[in-house]
PyMOL Python script that loads the backbone (N, CA, C, O; Angstrom):
from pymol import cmd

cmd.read_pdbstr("""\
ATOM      1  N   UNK A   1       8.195   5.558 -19.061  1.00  0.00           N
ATOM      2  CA  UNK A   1       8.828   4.896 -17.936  1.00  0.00           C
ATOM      3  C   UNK A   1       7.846   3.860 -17.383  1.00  0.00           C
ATOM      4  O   UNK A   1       6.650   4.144 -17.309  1.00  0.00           O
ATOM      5  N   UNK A   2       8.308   2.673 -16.995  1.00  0.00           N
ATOM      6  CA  UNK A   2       7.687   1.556 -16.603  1.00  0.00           C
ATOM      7  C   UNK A   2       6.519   2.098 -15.254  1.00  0.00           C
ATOM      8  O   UNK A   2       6.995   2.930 -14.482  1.00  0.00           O
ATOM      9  N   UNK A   3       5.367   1.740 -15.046  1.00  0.00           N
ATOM     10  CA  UNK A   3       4.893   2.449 -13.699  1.00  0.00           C
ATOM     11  C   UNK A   3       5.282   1.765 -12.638  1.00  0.00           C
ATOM     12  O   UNK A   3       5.185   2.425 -11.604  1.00  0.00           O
ATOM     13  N   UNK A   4       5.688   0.684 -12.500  1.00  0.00           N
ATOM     14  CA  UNK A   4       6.184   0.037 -11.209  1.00  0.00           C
ATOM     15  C   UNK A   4       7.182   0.859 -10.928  1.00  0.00           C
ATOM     16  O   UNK A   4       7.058   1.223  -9.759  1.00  0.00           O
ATOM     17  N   UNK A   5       8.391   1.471 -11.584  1.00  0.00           N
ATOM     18  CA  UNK A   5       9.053   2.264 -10.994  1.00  0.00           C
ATOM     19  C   UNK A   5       8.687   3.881 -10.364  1.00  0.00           C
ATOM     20  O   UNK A   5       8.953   4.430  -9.295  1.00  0.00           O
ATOM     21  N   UNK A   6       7.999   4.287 -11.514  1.00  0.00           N
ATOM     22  CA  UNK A   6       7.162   5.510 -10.589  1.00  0.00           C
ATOM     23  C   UNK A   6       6.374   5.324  -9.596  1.00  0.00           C
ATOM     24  O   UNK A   6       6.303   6.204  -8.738  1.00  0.00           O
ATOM     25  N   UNK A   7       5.745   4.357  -9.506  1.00  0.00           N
ATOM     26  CA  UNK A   7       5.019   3.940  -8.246  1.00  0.00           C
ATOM     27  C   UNK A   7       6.046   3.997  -6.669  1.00  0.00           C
ATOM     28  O   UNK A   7       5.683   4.417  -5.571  1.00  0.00           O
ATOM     29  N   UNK A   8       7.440   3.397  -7.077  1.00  0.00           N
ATOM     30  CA  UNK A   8       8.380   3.187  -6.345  1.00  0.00           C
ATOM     31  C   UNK A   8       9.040   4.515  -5.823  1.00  0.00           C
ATOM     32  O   UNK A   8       9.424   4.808  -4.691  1.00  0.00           O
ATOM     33  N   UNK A   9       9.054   5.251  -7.037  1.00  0.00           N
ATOM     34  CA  UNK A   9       9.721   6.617  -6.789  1.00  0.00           C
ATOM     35  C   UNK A   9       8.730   7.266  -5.434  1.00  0.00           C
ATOM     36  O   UNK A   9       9.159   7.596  -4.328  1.00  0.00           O
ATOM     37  N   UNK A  10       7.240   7.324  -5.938  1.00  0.00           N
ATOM     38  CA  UNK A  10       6.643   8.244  -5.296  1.00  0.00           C
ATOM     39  C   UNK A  10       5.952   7.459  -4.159  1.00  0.00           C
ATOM     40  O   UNK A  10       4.861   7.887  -3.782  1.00  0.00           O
ATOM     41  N   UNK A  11       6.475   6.343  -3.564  1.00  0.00           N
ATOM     42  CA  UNK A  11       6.428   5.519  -2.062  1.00  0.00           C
ATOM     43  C   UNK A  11       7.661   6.572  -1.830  1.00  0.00           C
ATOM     44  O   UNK A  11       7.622   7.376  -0.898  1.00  0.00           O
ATOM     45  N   UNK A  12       8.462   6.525  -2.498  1.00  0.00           N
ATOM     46  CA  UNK A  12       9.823   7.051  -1.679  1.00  0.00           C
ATOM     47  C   UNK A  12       9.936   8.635  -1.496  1.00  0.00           C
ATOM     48  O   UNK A  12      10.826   9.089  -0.776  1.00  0.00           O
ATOM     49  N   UNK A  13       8.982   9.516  -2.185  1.00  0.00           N
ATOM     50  CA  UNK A  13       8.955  10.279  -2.151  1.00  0.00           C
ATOM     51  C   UNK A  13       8.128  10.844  -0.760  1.00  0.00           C
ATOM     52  O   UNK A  13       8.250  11.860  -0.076  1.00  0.00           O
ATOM     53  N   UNK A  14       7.269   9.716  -0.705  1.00  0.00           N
ATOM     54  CA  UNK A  14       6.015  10.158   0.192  1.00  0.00           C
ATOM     55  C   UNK A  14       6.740  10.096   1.744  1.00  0.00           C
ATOM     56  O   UNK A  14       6.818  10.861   2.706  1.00  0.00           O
ATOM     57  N   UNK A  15       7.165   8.881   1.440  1.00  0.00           N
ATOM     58  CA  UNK A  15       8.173   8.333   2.626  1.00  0.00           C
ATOM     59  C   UNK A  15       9.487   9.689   3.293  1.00  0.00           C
ATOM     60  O   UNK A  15       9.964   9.827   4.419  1.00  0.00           O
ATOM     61  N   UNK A  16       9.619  10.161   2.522  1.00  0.00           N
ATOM     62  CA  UNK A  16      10.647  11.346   2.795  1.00  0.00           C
ATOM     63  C   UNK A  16      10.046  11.787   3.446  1.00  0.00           C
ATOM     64  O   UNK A  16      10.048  11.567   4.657  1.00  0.00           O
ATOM     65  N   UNK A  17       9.062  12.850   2.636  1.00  0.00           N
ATOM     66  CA  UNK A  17       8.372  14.119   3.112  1.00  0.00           C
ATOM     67  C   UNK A  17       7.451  13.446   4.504  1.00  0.00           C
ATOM     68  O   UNK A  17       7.386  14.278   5.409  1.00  0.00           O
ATOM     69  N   UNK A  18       6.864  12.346   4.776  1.00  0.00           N
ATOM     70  CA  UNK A  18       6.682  12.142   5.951  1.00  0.00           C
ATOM     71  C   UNK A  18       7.303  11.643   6.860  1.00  0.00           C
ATOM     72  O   UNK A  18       6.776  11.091   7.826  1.00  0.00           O
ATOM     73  N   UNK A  19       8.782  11.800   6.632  1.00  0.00           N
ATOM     74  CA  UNK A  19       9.608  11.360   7.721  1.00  0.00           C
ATOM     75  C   UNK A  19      10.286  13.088   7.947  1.00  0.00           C
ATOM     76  O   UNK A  19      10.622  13.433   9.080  1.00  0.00           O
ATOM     77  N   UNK A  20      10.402  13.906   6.945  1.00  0.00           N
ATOM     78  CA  UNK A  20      10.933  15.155   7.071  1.00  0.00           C
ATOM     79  C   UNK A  20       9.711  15.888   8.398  1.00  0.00           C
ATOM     80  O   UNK A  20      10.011  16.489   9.430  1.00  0.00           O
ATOM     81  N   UNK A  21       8.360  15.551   7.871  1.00  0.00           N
ATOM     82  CA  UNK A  21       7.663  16.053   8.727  1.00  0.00           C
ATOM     83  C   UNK A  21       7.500  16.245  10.190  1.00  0.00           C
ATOM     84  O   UNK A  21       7.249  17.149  10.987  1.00  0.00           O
ATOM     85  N   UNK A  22       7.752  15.013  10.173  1.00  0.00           N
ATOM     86  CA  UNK A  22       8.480  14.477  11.771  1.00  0.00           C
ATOM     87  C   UNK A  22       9.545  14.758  12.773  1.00  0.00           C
ATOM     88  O   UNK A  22       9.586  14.757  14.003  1.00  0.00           O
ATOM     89  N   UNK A  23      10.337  14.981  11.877  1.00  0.00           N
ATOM     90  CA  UNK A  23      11.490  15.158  12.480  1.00  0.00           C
ATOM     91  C   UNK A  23      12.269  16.588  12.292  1.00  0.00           C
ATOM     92  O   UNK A  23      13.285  16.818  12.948  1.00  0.00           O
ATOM     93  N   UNK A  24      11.669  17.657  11.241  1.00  0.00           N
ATOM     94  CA  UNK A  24      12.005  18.873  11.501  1.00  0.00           C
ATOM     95  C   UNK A  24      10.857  19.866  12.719  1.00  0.00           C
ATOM     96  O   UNK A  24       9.667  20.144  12.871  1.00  0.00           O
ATOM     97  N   UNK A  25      12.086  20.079  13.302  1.00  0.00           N
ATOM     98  CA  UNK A  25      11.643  20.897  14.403  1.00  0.00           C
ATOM     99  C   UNK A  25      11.433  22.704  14.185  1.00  0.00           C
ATOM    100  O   UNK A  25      12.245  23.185  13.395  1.00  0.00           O
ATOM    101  N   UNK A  26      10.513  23.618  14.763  1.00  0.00           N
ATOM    102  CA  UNK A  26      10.113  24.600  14.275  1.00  0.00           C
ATOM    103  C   UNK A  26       9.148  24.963  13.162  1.00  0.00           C
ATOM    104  O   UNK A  26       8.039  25.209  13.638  1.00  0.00           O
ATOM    105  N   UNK A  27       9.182  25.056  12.097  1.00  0.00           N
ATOM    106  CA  UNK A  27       8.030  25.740  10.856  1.00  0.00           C
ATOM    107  C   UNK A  27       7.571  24.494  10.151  1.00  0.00           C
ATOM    108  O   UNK A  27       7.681  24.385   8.929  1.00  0.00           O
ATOM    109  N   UNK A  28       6.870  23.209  11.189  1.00  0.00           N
ATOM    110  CA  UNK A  28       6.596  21.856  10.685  1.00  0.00           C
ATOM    111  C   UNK A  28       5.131  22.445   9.195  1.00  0.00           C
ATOM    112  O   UNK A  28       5.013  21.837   8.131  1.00  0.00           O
ATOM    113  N   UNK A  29       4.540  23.286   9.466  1.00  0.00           N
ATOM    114  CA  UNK A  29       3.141  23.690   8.532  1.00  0.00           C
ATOM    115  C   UNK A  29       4.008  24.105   7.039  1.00  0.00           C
ATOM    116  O   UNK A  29       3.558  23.839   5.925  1.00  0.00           O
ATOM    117  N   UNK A  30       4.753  24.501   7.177  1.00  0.00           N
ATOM    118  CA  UNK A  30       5.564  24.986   5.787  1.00  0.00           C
ATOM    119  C   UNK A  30       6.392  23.762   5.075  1.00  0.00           C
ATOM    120  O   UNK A  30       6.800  23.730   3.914  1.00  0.00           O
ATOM    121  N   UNK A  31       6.532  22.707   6.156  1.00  0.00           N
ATOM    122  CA  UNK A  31       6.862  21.798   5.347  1.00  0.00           C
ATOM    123  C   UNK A  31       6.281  20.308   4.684  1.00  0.00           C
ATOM    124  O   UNK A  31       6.713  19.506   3.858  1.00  0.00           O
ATOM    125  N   UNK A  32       4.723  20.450   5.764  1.00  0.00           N
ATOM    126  CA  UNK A  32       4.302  19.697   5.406  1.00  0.00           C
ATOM    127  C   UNK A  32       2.859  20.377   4.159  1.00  0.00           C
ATOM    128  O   UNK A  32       1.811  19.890   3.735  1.00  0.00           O
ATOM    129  N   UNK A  33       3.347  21.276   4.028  1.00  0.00           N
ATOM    130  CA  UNK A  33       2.437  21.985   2.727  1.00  0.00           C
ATOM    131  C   UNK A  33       3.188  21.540   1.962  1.00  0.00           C
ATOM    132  O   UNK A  33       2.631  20.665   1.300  1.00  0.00           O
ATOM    133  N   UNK A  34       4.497  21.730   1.615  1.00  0.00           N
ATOM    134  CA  UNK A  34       5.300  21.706   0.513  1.00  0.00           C
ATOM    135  C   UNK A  34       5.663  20.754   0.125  1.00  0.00           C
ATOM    136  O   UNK A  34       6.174  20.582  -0.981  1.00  0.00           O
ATOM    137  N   UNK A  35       5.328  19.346   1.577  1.00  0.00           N
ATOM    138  CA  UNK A  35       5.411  17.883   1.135  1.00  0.00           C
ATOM    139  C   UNK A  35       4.354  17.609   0.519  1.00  0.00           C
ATOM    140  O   UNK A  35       4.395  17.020  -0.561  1.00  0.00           O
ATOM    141  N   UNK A  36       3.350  17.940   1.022  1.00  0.00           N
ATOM    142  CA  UNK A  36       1.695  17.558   0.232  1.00  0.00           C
ATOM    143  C   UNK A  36       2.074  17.992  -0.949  1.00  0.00           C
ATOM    144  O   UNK A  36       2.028  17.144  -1.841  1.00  0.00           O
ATOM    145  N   UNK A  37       2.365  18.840  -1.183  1.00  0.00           N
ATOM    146  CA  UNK A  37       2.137  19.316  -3.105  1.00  0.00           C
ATOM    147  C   UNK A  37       3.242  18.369  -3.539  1.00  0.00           C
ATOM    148  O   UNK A  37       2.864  17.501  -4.327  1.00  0.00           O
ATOM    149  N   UNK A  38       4.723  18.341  -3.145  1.00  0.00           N
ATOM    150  CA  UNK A  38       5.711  17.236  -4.199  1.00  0.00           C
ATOM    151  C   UNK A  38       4.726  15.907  -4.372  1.00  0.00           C
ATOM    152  O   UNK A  38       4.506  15.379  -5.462  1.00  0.00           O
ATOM    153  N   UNK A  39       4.203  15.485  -3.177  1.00  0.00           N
ATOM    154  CA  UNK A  39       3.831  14.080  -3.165  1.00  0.00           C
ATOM    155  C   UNK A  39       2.474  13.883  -3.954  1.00  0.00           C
ATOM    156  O   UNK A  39       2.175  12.823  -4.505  1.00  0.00           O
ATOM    157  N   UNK A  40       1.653  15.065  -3.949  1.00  0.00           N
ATOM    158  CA  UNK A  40       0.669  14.697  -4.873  1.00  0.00           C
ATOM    159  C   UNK A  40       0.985  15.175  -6.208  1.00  0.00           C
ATOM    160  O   UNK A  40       0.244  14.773  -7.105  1.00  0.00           O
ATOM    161  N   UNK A  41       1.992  15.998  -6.533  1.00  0.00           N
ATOM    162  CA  UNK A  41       2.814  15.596  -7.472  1.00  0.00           C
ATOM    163  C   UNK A  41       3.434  14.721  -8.379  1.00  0.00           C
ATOM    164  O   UNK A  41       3.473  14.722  -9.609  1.00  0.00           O
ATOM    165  N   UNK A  42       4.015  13.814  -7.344  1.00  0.00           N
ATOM    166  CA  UNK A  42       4.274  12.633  -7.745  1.00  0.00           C
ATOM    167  C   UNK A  42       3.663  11.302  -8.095  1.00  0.00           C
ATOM    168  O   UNK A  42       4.065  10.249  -8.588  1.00  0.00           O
ATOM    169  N   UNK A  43       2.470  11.805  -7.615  1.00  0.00           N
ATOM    170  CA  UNK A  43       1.117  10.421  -7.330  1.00  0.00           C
ATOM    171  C   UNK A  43       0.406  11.051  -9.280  1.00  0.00           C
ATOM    172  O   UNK A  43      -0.225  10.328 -10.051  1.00  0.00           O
ATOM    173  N   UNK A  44       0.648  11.925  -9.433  1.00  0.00           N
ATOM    174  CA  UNK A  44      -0.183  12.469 -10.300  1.00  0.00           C
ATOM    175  C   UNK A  44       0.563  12.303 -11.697  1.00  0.00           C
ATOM    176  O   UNK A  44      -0.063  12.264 -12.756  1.00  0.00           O
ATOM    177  N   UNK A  45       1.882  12.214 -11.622  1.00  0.00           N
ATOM    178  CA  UNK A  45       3.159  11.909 -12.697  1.00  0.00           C
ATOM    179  C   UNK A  45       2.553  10.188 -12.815  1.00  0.00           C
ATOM    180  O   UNK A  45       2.161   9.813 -13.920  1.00  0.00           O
ATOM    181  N   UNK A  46       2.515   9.264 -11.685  1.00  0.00           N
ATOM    182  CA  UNK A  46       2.301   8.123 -11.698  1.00  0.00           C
ATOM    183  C   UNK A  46       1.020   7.958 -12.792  1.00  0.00           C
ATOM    184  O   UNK A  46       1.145   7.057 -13.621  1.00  0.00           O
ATOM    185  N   UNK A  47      -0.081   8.699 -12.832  1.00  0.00           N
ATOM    186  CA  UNK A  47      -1.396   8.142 -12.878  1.00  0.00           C
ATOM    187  C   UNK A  47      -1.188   9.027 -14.297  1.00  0.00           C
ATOM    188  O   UNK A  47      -1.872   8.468 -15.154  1.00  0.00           O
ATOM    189  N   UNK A  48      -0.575  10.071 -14.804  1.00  0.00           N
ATOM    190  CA  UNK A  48      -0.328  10.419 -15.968  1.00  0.00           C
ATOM    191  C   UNK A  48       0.710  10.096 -16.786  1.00  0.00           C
ATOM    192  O   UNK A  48       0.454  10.308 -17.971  1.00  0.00           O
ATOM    193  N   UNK A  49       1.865   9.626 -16.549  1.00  0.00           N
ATOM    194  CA  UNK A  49       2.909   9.431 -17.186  1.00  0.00           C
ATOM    195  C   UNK A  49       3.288   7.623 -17.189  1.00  0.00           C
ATOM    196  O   UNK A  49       4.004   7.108 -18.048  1.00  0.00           O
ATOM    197  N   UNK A  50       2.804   7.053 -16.338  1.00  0.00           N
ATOM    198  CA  UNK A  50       3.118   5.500 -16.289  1.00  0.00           C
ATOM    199  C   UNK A  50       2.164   4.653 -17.449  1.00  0.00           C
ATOM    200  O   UNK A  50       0.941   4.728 -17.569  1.00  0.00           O
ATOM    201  N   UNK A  51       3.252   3.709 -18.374  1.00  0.00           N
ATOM    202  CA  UNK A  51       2.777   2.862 -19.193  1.00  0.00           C
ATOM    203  C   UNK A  51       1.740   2.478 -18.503  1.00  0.00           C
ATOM    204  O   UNK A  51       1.838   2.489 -17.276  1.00  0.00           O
ATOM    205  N   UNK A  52       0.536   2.061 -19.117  1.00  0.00           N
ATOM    206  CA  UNK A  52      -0.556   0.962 -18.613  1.00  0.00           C
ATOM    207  C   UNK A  52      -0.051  -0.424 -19.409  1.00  0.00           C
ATOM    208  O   UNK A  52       0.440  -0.455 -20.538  1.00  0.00           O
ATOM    209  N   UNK A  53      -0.301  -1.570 -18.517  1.00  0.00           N
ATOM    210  CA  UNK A  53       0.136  -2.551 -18.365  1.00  0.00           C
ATOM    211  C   UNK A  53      -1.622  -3.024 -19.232  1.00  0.00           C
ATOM    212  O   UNK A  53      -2.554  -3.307 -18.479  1.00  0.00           O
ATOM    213  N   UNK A  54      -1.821  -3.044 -20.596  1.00  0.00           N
ATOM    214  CA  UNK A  54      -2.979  -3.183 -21.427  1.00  0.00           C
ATOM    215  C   UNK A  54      -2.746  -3.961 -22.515  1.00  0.00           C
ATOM    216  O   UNK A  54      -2.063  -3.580 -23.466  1.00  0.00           O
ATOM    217  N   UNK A  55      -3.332  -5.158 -22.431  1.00  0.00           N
ATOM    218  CA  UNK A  55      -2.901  -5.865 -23.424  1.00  0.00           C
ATOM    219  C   UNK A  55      -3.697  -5.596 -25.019  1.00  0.00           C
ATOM    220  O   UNK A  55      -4.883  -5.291 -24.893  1.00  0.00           O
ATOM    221  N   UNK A  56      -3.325  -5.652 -26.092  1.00  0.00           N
ATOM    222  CA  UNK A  56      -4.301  -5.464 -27.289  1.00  0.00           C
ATOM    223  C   UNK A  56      -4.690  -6.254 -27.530  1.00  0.00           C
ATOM    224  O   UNK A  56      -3.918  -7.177 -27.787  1.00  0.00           O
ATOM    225  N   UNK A  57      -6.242  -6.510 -27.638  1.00  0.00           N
ATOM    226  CA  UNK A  57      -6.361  -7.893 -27.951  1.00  0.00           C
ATOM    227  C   UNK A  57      -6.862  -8.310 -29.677  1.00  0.00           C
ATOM    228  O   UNK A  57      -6.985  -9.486 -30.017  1.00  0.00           O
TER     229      UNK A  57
END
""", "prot")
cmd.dss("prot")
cmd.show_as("cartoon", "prot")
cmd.util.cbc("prot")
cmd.orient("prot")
């Protein structure tokens, strides 16, 4: 998968889980654990799974 789009995914991912953080009221520590792990999750799919943009020379 192209990495500009995983890059995109996991802005949007991050973007969730810190807007979920915010705005759920009550057990905010349980969800911002569980956002930290998707999102470094997702940062980690980026930096392992995204084409490098490498030219052969």
């Amino acid at each position: 998968m192209d990495r500009r789009m995983l890059i995109f995914i996991a802005i949007a991912v991050s973007a969730v889980y810190g807007g979920a953080v915010a705005l759920v009221e009550g057990n905010r520590q349980t969800v911002a654990i569980a956002g930290g792990i998707v999102v470094a999750l997702a940062w980690l799919v980026v930096a392992l799974a995204g084409e490098r943009d490498v030219e052969n020379d």
